[in-house]
FIGU-438771 format. One record per atom (N, C-alpha, C, O): residue number from 0; chain; atom name; y, x negated, z. Coordinates in nm, 3 decimals, decimal comma. Layout:
+-----+-------+------+---------+---------+---------+
:   n : chain : atom :       y :       x :       z :
+-----+-------+------+---------+---------+---------+
: NUM :     A :   CA :       Y :       X :       Z :
...
+-----+-------+------+---------+---------+---------+
! end
This chain:
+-----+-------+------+---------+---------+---------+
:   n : chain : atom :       y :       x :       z :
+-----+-------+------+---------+---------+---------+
:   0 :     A :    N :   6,450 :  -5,736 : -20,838 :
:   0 :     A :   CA :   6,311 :  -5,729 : -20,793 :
:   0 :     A :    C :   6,219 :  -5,705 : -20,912 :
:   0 :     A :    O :   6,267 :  -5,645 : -21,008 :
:   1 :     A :    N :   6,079 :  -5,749 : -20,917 :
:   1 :     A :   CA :   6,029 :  -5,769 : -21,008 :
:   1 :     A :    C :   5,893 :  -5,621 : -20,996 :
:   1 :     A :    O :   5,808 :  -5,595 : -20,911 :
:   2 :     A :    N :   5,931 :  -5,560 : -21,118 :
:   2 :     A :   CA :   5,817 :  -5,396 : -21,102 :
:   2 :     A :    C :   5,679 :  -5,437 : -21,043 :
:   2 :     A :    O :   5,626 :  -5,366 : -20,957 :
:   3 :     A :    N :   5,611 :  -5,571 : -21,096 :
:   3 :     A :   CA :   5,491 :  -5,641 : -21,071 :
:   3 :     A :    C :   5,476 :  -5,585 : -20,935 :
:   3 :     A :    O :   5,423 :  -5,478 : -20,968 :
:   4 :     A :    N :   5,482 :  -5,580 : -20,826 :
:   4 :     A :   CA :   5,472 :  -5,591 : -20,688 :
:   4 :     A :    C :   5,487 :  -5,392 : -20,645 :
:   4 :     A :    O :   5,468 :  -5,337 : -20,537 :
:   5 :     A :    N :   5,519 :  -5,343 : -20,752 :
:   5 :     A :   CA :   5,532 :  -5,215 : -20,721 :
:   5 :     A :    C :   5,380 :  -5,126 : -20,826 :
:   5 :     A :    O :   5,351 :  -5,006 : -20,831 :
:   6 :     A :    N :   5,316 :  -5,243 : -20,894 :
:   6 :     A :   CA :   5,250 :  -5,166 : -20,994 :
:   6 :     A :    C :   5,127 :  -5,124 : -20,920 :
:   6 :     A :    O :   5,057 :  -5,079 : -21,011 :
:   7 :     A :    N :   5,048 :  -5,109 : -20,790 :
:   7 :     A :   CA :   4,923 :  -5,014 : -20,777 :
:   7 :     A :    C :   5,027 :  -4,885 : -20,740 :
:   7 :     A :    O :   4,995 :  -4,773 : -20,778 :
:   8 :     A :    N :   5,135 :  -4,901 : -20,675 :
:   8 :     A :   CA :   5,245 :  -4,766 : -20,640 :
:   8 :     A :    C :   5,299 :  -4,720 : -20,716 :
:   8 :     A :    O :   5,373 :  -4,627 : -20,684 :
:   9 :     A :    N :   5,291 :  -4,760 : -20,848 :
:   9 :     A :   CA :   5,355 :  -4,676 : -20,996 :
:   9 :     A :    C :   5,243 :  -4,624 : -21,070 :
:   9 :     A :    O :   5,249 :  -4,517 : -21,131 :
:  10 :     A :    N :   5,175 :  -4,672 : -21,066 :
:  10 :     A :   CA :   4,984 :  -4,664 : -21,113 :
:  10 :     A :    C :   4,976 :  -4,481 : -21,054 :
:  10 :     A :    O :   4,985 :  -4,377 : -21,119 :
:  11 :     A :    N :   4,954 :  -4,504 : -20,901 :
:  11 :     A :   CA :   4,930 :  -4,361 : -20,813 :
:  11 :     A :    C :   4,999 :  -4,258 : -20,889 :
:  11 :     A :    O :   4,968 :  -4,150 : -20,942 :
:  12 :     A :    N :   5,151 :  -4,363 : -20,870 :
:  12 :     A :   CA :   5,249 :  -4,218 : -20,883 :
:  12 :     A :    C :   5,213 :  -4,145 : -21,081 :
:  12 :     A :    O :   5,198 :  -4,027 : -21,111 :
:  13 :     A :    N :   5,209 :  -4,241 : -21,155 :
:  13 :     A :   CA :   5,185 :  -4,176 : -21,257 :
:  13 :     A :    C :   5,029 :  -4,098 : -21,287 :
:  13 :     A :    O :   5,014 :  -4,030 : -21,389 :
:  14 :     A :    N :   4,940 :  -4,112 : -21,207 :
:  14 :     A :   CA :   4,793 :  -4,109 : -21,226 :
:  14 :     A :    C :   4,811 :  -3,951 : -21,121 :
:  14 :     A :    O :   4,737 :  -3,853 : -21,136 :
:  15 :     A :    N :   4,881 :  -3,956 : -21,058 :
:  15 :     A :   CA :   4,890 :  -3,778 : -20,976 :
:  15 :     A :    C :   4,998 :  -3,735 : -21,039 :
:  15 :     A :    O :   4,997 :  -3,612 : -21,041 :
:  16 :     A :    N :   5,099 :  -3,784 : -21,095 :
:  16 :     A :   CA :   5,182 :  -3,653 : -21,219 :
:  16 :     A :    C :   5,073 :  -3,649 : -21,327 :
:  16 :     A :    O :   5,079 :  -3,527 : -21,346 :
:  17 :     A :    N :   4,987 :  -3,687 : -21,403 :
:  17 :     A :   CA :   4,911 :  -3,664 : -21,479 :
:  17 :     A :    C :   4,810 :  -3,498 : -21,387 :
:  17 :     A :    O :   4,778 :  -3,392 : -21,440 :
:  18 :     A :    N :   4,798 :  -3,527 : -21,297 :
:  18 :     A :   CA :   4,688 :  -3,441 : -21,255 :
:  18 :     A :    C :   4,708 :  -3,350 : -21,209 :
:  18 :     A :    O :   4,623 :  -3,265 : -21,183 :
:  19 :     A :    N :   4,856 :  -3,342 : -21,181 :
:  19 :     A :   CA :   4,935 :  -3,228 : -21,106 :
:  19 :     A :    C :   4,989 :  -3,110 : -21,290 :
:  19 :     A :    O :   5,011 :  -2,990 : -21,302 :
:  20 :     A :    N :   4,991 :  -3,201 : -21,372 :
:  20 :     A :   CA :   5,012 :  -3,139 : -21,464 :
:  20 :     A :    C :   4,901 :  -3,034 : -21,484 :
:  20 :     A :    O :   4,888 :  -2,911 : -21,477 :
:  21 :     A :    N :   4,820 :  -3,152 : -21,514 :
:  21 :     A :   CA :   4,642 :  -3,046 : -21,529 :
:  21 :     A :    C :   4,603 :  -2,961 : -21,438 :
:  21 :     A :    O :   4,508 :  -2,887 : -21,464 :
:  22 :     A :    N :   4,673 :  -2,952 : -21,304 :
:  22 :     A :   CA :   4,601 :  -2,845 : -21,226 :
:  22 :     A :    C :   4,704 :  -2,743 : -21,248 :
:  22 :     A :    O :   4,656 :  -2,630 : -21,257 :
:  23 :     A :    N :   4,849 :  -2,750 : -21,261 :
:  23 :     A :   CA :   4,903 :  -2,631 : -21,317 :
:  23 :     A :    C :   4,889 :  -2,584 : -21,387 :
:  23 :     A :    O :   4,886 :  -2,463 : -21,365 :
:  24 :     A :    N :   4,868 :  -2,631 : -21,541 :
:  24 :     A :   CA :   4,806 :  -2,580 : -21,641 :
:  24 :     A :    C :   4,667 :  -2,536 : -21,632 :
:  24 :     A :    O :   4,641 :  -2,464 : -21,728 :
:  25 :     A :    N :   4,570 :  -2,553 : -21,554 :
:  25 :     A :   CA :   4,454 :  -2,469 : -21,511 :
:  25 :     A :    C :   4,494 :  -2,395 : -21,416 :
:  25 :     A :    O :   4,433 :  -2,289 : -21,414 :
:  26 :     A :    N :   4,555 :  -2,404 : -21,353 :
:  26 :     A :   CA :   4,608 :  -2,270 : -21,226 :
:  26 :     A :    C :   4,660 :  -2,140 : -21,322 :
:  26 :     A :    O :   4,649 :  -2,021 : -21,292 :
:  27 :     A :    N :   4,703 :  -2,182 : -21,414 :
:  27 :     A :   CA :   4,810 :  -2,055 : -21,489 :
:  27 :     A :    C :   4,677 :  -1,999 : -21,574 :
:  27 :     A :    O :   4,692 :  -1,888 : -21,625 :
:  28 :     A :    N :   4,574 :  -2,052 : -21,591 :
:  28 :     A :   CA :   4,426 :  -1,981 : -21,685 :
:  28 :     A :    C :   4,337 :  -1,909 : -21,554 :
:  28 :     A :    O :   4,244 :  -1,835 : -21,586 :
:  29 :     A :    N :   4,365 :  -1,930 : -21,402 :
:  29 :     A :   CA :   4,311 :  -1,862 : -21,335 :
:  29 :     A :    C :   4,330 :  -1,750 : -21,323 :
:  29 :     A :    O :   4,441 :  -1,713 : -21,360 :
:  30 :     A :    N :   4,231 :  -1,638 : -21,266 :
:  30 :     A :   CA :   4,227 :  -1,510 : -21,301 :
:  30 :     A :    C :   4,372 :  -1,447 : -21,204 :
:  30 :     A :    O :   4,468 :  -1,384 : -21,248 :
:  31 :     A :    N :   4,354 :  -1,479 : -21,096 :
:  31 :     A :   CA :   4,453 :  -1,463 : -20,982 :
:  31 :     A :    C :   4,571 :  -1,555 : -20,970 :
:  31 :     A :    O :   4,597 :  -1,620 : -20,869 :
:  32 :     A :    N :   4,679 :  -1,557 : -21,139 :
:  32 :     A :   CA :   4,759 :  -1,662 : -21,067 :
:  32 :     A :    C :   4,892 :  -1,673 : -20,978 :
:  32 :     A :    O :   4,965 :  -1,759 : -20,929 :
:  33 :     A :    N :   4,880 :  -1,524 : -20,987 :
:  33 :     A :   CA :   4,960 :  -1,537 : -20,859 :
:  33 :     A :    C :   4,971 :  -1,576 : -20,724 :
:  33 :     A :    O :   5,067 :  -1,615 : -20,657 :
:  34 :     A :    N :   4,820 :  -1,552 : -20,691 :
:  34 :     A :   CA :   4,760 :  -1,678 : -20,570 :
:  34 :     A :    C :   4,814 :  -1,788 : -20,582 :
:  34 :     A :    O :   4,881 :  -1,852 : -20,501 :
:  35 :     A :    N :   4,773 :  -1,820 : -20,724 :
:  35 :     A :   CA :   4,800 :  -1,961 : -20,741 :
:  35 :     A :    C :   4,985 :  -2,005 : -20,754 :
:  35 :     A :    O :   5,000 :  -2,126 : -20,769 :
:  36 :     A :    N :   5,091 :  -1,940 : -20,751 :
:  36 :     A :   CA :   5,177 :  -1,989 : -20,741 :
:  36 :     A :    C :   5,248 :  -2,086 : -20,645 :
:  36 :     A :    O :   5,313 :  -2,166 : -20,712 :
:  37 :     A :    N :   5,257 :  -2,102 : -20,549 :
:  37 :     A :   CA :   5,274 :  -2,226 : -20,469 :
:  37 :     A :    C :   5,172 :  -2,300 : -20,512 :
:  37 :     A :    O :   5,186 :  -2,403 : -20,446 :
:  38 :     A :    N :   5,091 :  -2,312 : -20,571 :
:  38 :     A :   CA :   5,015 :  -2,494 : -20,610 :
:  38 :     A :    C :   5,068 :  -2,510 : -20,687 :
:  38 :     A :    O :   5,093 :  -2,630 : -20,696 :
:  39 :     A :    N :   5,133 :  -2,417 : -20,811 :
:  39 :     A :   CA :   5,158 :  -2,424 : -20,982 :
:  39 :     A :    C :   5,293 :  -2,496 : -20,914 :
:  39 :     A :    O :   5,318 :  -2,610 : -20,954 :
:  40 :     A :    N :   5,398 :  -2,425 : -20,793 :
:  40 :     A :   CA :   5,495 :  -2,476 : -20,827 :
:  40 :     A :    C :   5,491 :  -2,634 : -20,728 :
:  40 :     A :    O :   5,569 :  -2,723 : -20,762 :
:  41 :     A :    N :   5,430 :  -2,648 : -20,652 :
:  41 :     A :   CA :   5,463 :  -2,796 : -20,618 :
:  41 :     A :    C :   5,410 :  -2,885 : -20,657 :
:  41 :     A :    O :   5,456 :  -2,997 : -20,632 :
:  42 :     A :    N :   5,256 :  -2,864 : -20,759 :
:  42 :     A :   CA :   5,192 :  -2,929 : -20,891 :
:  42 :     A :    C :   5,363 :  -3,002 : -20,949 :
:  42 :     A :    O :   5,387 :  -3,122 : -20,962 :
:  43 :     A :    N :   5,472 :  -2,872 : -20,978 :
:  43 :     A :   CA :   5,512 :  -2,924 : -21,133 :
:  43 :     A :    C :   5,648 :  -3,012 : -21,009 :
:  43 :     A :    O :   5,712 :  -3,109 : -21,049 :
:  44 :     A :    N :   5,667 :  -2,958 : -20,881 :
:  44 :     A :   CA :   5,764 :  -3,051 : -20,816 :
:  44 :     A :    C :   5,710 :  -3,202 : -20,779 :
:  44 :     A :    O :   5,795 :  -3,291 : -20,774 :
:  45 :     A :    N :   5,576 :  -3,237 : -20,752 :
:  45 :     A :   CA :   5,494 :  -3,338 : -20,766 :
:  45 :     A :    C :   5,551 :  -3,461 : -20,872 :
:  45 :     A :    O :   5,617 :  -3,563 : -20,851 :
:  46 :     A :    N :   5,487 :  -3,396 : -21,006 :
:  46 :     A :   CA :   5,453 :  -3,443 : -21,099 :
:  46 :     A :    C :   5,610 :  -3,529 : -21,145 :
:  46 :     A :    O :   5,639 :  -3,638 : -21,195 :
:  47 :     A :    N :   5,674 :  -3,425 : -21,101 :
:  47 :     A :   CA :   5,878 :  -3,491 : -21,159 :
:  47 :     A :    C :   5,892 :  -3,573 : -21,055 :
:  47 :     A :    O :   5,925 :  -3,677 : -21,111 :
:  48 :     A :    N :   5,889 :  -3,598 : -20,927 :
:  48 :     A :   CA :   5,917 :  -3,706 : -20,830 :
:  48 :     A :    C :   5,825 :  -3,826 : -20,857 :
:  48 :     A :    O :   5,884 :  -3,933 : -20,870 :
:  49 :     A :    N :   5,691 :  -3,829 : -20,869 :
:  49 :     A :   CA :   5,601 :  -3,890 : -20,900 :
:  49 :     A :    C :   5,671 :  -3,957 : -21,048 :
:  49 :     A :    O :   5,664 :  -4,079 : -21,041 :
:  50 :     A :    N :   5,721 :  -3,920 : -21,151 :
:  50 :     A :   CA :   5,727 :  -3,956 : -21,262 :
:  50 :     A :    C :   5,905 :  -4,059 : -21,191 :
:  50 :     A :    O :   5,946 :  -4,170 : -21,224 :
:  51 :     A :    N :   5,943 :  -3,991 : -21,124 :
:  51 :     A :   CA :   6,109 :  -4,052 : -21,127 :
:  51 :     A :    C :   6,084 :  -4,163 : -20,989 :
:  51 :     A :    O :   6,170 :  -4,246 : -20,960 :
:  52 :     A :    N :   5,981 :  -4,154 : -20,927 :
:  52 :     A :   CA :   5,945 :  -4,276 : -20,797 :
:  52 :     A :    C :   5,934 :  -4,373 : -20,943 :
:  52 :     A :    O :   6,007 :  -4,468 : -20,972 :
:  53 :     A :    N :   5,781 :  -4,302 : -21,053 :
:  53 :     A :   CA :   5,766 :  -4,467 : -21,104 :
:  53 :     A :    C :   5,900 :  -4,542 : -21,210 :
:  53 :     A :    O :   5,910 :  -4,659 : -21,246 :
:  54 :     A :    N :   5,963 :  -4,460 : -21,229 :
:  54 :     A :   CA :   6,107 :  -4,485 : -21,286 :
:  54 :     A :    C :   6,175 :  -4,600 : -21,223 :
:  54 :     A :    O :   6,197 :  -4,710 : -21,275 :
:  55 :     A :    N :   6,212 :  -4,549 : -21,077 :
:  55 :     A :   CA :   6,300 :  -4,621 : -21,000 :
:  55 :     A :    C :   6,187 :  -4,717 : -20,982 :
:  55 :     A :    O :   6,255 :  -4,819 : -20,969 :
:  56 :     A :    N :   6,042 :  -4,764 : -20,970 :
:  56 :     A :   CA :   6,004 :  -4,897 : -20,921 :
:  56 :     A :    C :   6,016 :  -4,976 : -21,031 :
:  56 :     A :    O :   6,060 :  -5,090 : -21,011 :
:  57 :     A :    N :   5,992 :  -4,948 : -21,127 :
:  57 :     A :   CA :   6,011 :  -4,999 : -21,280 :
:  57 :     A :    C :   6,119 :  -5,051 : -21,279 :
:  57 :     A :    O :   6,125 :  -5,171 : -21,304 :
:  58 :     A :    N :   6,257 :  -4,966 : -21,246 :
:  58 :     A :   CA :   6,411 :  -5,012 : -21,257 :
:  58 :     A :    C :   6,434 :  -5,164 : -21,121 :
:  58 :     A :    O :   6,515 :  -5,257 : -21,125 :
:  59 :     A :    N :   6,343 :  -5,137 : -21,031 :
:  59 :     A :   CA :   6,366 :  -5,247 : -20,942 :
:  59 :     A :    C :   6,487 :  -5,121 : -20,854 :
:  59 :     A :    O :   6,501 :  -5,166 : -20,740 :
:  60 :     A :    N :   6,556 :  -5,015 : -20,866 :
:  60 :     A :   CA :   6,626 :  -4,957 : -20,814 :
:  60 :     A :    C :   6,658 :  -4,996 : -20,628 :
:  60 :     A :    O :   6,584 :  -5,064 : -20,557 :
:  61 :     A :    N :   6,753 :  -4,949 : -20,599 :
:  61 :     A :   CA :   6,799 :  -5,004 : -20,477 :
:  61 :     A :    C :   6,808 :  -4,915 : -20,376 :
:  61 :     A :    O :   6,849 :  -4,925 : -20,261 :
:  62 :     A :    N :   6,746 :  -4,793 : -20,466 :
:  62 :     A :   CA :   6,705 :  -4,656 : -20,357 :
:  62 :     A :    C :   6,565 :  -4,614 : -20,411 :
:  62 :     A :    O :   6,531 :  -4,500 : -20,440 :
:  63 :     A :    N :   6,476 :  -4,751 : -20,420 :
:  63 :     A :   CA :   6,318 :  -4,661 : -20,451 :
:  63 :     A :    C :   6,261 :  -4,632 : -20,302 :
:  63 :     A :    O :   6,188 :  -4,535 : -20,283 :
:  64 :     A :    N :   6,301 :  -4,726 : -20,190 :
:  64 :     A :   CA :   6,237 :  -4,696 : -20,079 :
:  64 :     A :    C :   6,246 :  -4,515 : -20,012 :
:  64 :     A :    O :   6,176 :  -4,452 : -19,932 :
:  65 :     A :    N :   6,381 :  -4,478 : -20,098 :
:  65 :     A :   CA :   6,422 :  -4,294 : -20,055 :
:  65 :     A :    C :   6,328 :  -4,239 : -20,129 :
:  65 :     A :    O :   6,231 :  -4,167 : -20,105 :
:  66 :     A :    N :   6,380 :  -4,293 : -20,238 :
:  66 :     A :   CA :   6,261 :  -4,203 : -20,316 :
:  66 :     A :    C :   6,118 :  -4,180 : -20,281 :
:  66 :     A :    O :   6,056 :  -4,075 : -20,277 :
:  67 :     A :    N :   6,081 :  -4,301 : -20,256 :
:  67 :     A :   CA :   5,940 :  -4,315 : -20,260 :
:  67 :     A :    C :   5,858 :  -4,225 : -20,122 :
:  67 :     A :    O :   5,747 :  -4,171 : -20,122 :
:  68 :     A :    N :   5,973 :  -4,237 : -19,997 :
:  68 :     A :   CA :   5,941 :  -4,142 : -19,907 :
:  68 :     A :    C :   5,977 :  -4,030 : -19,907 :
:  68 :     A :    O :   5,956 :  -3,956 : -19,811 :
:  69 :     A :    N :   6,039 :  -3,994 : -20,013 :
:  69 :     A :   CA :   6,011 :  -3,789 : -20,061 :
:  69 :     A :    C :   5,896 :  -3,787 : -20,124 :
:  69 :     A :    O :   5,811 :  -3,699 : -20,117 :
:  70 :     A :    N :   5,891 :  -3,898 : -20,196 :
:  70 :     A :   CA :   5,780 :  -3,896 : -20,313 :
:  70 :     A :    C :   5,640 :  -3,827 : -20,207 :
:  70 :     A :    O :   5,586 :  -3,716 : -20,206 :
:  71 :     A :    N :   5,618 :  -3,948 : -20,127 :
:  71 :     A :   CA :   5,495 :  -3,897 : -20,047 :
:  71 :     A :    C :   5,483 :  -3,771 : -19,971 :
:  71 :     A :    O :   5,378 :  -3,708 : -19,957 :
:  72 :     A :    N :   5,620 :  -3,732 : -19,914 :
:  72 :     A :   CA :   5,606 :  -3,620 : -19,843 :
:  72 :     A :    C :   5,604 :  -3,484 : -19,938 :
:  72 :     A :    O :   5,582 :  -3,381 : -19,875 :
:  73 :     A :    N :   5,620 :  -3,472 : -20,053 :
:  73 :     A :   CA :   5,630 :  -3,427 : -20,142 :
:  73 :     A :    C :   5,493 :  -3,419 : -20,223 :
:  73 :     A :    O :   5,460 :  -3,317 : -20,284 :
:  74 :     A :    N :   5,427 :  -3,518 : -20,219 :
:  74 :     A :   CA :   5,283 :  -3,555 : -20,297 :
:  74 :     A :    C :   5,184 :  -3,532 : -20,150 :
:  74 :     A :    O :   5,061 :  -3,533 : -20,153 :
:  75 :     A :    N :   5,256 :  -3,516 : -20,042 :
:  75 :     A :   CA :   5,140 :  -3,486 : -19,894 :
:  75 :     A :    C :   5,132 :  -3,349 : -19,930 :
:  75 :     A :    O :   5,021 :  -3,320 : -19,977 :
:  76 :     A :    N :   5,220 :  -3,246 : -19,924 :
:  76 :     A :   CA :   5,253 :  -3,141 : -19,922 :
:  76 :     A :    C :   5,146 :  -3,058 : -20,053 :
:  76 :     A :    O :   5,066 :  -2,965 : -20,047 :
:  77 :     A :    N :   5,179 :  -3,118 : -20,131 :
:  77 :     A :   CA :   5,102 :  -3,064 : -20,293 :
:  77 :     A :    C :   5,015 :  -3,056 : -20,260 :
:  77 :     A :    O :   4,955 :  -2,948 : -20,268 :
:  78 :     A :    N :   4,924 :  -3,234 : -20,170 :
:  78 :     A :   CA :   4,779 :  -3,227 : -20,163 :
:  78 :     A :    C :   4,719 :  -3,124 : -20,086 :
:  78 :     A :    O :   4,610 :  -3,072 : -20,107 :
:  79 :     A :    N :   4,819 :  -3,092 : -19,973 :
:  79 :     A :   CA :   4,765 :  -3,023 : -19,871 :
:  79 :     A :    C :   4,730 :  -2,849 : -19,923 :
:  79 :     A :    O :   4,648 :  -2,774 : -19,869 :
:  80 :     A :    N :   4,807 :  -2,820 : -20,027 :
:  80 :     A :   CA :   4,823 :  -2,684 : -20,062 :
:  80 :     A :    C :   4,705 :  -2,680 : -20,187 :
:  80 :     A :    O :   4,636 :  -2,579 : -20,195 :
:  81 :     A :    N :   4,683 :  -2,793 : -20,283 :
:  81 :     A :   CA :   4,547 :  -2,803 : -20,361 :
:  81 :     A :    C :   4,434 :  -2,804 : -20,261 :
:  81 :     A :    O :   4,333 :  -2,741 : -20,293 :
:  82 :     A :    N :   4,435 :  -2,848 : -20,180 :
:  82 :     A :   CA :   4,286 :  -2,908 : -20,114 :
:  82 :     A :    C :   4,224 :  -2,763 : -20,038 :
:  82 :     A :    O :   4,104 :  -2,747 : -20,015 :
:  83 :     A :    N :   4,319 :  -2,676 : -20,009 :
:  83 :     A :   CA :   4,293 :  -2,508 : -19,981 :
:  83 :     A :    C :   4,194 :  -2,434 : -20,065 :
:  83 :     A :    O :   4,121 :  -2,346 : -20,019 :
:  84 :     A :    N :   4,194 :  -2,476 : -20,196 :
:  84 :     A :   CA :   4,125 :  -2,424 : -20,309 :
:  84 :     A :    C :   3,982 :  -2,523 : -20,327 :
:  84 :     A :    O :   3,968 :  -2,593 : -20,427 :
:  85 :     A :    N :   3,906 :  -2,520 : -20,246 :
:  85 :     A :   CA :   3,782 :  -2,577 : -20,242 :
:  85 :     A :    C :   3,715 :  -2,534 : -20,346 :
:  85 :     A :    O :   3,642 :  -2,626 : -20,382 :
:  86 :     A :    N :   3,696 :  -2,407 : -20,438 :
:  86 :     A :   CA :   3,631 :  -2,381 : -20,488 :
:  86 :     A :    C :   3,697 :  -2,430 : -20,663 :
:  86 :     A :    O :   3,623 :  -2,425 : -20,761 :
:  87 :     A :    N :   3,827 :  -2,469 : -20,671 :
:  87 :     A :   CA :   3,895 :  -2,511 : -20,806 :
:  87 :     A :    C :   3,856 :  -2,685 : -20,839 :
:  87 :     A :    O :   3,927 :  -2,772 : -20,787 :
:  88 :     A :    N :   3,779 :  -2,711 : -20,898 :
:  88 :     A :   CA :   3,793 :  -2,888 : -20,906 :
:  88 :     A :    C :   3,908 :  -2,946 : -20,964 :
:  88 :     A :    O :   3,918 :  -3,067 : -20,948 :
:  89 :     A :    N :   4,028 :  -2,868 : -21,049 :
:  89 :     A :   CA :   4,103 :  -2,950 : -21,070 :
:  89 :     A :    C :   4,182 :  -2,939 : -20,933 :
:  89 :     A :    O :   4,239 :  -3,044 : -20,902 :
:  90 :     A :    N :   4,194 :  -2,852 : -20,859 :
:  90 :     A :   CA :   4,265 :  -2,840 : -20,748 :
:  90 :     A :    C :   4,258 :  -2,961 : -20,642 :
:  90 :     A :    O :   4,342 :  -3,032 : -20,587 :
:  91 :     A :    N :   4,091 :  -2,950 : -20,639 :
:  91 :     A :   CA :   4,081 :  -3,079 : -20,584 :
:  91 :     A :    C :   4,111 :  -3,241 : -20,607 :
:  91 :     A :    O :   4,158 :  -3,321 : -20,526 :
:  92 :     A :    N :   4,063 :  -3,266 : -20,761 :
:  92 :     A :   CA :   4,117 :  -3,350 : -20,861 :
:  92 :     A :    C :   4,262 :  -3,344 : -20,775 :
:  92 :     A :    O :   4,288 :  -3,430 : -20,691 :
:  93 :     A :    N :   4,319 :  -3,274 : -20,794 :
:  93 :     A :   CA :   4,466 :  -3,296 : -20,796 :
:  93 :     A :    C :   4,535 :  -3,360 : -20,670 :
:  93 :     A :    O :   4,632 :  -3,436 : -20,662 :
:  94 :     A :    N :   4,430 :  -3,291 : -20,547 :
:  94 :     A :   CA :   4,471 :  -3,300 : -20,409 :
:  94 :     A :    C :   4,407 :  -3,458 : -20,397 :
:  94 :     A :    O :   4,481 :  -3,526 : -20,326 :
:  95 :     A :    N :   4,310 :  -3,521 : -20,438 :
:  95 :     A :   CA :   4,234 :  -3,639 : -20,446 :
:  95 :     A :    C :   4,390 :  -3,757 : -20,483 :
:  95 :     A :    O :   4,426 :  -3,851 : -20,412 :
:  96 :     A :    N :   4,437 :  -3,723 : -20,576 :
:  96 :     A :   CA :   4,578 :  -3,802 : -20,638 :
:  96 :     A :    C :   4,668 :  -3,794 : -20,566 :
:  96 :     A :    O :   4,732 :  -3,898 : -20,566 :
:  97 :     A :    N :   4,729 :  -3,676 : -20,463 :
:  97 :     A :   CA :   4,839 :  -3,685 : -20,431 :
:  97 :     A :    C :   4,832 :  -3,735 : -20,282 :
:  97 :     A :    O :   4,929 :  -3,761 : -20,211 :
:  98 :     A :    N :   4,680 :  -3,746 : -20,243 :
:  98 :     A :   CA :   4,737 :  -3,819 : -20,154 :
:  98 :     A :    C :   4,689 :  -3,971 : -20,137 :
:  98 :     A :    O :   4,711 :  -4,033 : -20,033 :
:  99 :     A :    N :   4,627 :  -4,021 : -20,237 :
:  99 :     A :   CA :   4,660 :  -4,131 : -20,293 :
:  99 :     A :    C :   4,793 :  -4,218 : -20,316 :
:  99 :     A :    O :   4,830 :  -4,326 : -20,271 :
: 100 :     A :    N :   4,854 :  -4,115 : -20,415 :
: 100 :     A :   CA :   5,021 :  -4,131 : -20,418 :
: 100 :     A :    C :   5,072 :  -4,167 : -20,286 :
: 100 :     A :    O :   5,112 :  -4,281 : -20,262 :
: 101 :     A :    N :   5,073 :  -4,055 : -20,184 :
: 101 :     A :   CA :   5,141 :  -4,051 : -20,113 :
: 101 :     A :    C :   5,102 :  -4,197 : -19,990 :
: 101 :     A :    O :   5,180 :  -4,264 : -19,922 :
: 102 :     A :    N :   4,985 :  -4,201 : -20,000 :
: 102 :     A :   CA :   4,910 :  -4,322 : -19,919 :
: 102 :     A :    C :   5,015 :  -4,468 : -19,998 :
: 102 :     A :    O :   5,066 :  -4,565 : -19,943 :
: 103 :     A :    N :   5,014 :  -4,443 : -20,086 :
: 103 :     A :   CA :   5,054 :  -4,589 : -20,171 :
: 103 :     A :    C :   5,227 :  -4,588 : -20,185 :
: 103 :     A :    O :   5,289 :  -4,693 : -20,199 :
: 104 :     A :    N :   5,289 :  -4,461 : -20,177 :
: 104 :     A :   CA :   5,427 :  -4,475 : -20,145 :
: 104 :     A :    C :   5,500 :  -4,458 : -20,033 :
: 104 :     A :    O :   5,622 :  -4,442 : -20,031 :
: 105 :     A :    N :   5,414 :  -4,461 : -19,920 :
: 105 :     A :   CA :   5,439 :  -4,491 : -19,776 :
: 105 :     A :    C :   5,465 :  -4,636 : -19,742 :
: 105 :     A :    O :   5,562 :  -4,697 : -19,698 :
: 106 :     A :    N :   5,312 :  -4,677 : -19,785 :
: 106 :     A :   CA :   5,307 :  -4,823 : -19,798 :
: 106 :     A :    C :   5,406 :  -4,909 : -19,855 :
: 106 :     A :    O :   5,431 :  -5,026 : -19,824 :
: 107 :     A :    N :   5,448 :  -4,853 : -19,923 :
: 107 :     A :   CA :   5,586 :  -4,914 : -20,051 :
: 107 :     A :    C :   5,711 :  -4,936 : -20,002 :
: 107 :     A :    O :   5,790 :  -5,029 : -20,020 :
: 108 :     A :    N :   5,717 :  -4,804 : -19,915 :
: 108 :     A :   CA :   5,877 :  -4,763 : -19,849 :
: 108 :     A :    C :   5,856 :  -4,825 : -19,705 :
: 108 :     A :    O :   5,948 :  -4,820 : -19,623 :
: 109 :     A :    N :   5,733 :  -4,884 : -19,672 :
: 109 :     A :   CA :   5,742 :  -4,952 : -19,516 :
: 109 :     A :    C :   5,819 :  -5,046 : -19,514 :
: 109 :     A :    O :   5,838 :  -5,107 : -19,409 :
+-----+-------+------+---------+---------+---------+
! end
């Protein structure tokens, strides 16, 4: 299979591990980050599925459709726990990407 046909769904997935990075690394400069631990940690569980979905579409792999539906439920989950933090913009930033991702690796794995 040719990656071409997977590239706006490798696009997402790498464009919300980018952002999931940046909101953990701004979560850990917040004053309260212990609040912030469940975003920091499914930011950095995000960002590694997101990076290994665009792996396997790249590879043409013969289990991206598994992947790709953890990927989203995994990138739903993140968004849902950033988007809590109304008052953080990377939080939001972040929650804006993952469920992007997750919109575009649903679609993928249909």
């Amino acid at each position: 299979m040719s990656h071409e046909k997977y590239q706006s769904c490798i696009q997402a997935c790498l464009d919300c591990a980018m952002e999931c990075d940046h909101c953990a690394a701004a979560c850990l400069q917040e004053d309260d980050v212990k609040m912030m631990a469940r975003c920091i940690a499914l930011d950095i569980d995000c960002s590694e599925i997101c990076r290994l979905a665009a792996s396997f579409m790249a590879r043409g792999s013969e289990f991206v459709g598994v992947v790709c539906r953890l990927c989203a439920e995994i990138c739903q989950a993140c968004g849902d726990e950033c988007a809590k933090h109304k008052h953080m913009e990377h939080c939001q930033a972040c929650a804006q990407a993952c469920f992007r991702c997750a919109d575009e690796c649903r679609k993928m794995a249909a």
